[in-house]
Backbone as CSV, one residue per row, in Angstrom:
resi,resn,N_x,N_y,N_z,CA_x,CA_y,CA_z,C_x,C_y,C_z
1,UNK,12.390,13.801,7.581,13.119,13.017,8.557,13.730,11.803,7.849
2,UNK,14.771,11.445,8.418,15.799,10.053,7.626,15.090,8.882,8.204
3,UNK,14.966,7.865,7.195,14.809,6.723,7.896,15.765,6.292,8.929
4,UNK,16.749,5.967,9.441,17.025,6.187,10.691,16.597,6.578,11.386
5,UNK,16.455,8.273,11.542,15.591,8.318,12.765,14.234,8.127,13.133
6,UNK,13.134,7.936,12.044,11.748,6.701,12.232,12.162,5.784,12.912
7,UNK,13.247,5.194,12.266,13.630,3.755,12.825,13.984,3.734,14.437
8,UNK,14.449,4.740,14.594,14.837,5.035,16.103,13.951,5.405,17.012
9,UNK,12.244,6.328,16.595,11.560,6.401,17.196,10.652,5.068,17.222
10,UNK,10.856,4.260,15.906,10.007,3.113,16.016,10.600,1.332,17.272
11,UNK,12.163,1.629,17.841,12.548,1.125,18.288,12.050,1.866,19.697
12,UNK,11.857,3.017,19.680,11.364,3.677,21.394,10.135,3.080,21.721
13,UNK,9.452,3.216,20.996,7.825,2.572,20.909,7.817,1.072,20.852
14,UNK,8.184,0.284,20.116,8.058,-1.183,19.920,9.200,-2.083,20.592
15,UNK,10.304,-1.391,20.735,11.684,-2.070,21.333,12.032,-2.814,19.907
16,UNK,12.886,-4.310,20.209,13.452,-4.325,19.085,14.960,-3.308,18.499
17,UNK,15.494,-3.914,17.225,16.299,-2.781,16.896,16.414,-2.410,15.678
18,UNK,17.200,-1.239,15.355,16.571,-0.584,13.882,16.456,-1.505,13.347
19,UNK,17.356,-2.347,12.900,17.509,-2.904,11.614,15.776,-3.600,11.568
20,UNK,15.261,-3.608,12.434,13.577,-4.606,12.943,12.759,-3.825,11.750
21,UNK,13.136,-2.399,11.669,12.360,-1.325,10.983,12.406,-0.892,9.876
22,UNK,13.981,-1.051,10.039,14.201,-0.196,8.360,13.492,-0.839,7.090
23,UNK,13.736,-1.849,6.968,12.551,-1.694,5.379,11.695,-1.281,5.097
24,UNK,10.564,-0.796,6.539,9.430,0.050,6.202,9.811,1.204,5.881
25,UNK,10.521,2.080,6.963,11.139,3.408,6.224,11.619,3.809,5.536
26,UNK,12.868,2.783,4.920,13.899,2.895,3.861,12.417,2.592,2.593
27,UNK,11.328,1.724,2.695,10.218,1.390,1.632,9.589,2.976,1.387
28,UNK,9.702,3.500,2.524,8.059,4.634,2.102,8.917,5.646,1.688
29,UNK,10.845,5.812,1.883,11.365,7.211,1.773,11.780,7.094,0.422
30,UNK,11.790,5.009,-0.426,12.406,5.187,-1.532,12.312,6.357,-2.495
31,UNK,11.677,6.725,-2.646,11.507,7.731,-4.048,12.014,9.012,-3.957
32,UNK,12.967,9.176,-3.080,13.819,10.418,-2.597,14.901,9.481,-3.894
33,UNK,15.304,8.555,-4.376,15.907,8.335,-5.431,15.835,9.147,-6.594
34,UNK,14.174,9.002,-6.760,13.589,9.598,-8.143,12.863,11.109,-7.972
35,UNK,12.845,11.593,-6.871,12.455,12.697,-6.747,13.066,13.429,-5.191
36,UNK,14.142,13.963,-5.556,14.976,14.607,-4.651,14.513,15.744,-3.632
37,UNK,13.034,15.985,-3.789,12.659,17.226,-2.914,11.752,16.342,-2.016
38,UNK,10.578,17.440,-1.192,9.766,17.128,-0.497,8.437,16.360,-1.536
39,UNK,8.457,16.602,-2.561,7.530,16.082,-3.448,7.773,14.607,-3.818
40,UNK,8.488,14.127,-3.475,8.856,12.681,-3.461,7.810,11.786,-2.353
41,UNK,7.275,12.876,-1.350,6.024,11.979,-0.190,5.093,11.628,-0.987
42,UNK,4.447,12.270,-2.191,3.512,12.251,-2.846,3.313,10.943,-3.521
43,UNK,4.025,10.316,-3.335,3.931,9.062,-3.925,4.183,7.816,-3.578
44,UNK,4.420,8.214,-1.692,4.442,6.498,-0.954,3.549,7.257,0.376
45,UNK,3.663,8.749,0.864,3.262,8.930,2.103,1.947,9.087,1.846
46,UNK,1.151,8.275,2.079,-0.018,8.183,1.912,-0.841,6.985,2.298
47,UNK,-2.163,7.016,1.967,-2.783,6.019,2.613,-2.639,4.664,1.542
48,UNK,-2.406,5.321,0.183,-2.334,3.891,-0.859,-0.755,3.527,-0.589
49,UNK,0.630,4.672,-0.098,1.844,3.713,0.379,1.859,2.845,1.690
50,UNK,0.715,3.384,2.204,0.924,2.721,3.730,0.223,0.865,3.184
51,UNK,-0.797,0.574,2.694,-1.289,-0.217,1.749,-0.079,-1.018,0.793
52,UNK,0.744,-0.654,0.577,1.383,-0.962,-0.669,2.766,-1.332,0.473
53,UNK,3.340,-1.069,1.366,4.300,-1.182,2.218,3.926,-2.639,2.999
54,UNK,2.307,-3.018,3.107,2.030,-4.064,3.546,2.018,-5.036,2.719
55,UNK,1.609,-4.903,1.204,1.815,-5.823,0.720,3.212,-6.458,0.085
56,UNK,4.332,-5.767,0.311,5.250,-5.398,-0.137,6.448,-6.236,0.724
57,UNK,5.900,-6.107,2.127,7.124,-6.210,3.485,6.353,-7.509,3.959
58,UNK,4.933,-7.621,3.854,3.525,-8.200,4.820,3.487,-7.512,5.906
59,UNK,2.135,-7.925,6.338,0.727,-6.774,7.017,1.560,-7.151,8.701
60,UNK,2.581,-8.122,8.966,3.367,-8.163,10.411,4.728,-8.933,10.332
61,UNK,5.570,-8.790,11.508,6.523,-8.767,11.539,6.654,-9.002,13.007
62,UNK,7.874,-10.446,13.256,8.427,-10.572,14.654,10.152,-9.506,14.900
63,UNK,9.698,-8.418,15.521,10.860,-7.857,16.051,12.086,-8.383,16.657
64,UNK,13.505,-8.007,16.767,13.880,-8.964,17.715,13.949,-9.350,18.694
65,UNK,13.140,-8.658,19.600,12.842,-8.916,21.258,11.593,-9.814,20.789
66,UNK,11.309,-10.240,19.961,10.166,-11.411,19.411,9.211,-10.871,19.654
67,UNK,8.563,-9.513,19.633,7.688,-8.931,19.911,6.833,-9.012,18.365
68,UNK,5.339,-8.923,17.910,4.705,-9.196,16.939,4.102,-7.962,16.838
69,UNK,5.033,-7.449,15.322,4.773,-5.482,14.931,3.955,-5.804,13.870
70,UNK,2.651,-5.017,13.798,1.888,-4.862,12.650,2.868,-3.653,11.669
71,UNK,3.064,-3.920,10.437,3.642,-2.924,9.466,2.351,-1.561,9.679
72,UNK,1.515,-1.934,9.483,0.820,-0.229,9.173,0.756,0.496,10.199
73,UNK,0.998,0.262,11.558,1.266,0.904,12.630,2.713,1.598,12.407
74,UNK,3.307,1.000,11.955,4.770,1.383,11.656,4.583,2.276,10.395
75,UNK,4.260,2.196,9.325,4.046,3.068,8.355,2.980,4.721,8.395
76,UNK,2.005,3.958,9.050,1.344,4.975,9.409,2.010,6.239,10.340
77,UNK,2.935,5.889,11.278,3.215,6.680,12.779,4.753,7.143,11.628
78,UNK,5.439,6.629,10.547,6.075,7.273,9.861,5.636,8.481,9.210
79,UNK,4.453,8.352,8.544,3.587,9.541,7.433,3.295,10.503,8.260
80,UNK,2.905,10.210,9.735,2.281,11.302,10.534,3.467,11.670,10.876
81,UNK,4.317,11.291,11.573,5.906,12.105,11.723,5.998,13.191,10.315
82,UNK,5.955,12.628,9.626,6.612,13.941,8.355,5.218,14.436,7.767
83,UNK,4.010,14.441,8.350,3.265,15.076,7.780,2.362,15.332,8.644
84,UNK,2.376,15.167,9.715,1.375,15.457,10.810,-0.194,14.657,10.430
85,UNK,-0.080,13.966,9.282,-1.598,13.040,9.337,-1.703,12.051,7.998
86,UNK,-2.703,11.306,7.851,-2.375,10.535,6.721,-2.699,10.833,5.606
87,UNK,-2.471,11.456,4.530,-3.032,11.976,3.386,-3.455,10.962,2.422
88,UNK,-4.272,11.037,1.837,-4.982,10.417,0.947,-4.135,10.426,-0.503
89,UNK,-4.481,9.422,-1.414,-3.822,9.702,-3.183,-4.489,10.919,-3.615
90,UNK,-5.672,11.382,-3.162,-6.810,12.232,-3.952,-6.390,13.523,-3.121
91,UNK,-5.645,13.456,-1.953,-5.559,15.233,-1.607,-4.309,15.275,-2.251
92,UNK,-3.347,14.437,-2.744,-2.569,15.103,-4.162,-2.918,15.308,-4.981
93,UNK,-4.135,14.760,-5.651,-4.028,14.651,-7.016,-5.189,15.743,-7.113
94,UNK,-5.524,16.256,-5.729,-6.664,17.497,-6.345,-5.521,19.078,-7.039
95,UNK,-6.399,19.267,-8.017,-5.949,20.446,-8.665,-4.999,19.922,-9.862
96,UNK,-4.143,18.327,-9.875,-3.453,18.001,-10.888,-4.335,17.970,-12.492
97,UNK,-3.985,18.893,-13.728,-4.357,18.720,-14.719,-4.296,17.327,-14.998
98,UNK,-5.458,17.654,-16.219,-6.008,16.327,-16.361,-4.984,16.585,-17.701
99,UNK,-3.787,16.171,-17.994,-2.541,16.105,-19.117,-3.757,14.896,-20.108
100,UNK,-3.032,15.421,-21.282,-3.786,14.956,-22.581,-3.141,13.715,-22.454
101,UNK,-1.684,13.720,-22.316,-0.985,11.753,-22.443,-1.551,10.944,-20.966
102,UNK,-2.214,11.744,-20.153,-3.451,10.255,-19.382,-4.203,9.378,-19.884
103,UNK,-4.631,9.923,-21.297,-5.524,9.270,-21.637,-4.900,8.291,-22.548
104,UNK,-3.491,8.362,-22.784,-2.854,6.942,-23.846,-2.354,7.547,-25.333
105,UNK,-2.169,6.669,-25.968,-1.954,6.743,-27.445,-3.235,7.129,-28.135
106,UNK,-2.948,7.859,-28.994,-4.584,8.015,-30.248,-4.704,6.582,-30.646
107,UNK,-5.693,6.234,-30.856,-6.323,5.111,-31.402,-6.663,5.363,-32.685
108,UNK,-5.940,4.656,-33.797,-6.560,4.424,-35.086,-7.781,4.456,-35.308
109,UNK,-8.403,5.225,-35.437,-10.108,4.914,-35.700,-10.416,3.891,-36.795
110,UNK,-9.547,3.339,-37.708,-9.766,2.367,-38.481,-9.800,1.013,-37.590
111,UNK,-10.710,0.418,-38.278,-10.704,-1.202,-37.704,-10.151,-2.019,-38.368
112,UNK,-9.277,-2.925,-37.693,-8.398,-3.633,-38.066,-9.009,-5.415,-38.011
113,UNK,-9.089,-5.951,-38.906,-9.604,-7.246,-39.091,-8.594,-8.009,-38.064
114,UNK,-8.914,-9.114,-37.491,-8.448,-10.132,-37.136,-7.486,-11.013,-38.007
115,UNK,-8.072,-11.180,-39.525,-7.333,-11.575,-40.291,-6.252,-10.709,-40.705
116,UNK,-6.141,-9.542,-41.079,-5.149,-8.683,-41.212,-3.840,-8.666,-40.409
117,UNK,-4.178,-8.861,-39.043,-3.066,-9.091,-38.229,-2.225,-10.704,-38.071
118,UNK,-2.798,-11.600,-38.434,-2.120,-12.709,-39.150,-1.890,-13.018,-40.279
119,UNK,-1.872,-12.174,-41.300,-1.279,-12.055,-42.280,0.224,-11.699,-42.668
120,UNK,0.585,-10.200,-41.445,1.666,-10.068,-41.788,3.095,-11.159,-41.024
């Protein structure tokens, strides 16, 4: 679903008008930038984007009928629209290989003095 129309069901429910909304939706749909399919939810529709949308926008908001909208009510009733419930980071990441570059760069097993590195 487009942010617009969140925004339009979130104006049926709260009153107010889109524009009251859109940064939450236009926030949780960003990554349709960087990932053009349905796999783009995987990385805001969730319970750590709904979290991250609050700290992001803050945890409320005066609408313009001056009405006082909590964001995670708004984020949340977005995720369940396109997903029928709130998914967790961990019901994506079950079954994701554990890729060898998670774990970083190889580490020199040599130890490197303190003095050595102000030397050069």
């Amino acid at each position: 679903m487009k942010p617009l129309i969140h925004a339009k069901l979130s104006v049926k429910k709260y009153g107010g008008e889109i524009d009251d909304y859109m940064p939450i939706h236009d926030f949780l749909d960003s990554s349709k930038a960087h990932v053009p399919d349905m796999r783009h939810r995987a990385l805001l529709h969730n319970s750590f984007g709904i979290y991250l949308a609050e700290m992001t926008l803050g945890d409320r908001f005066t609408n313009s009928e001056g009405r006082l909208v909590v964001t995670r009510d708004i984020a949340e009733e977005h995720i369940i629209q396109d997903m029928d419930r709130i998914p967790t980071v961990q019901d994506y990441l079950e079954g994701m290989p554990l890729y060898p570059w998670l774990g970083g760069a190889k580490r020199n097993t040599r130890t490197i003095r303190f003095e050595e590195i102000l030397e050069d």
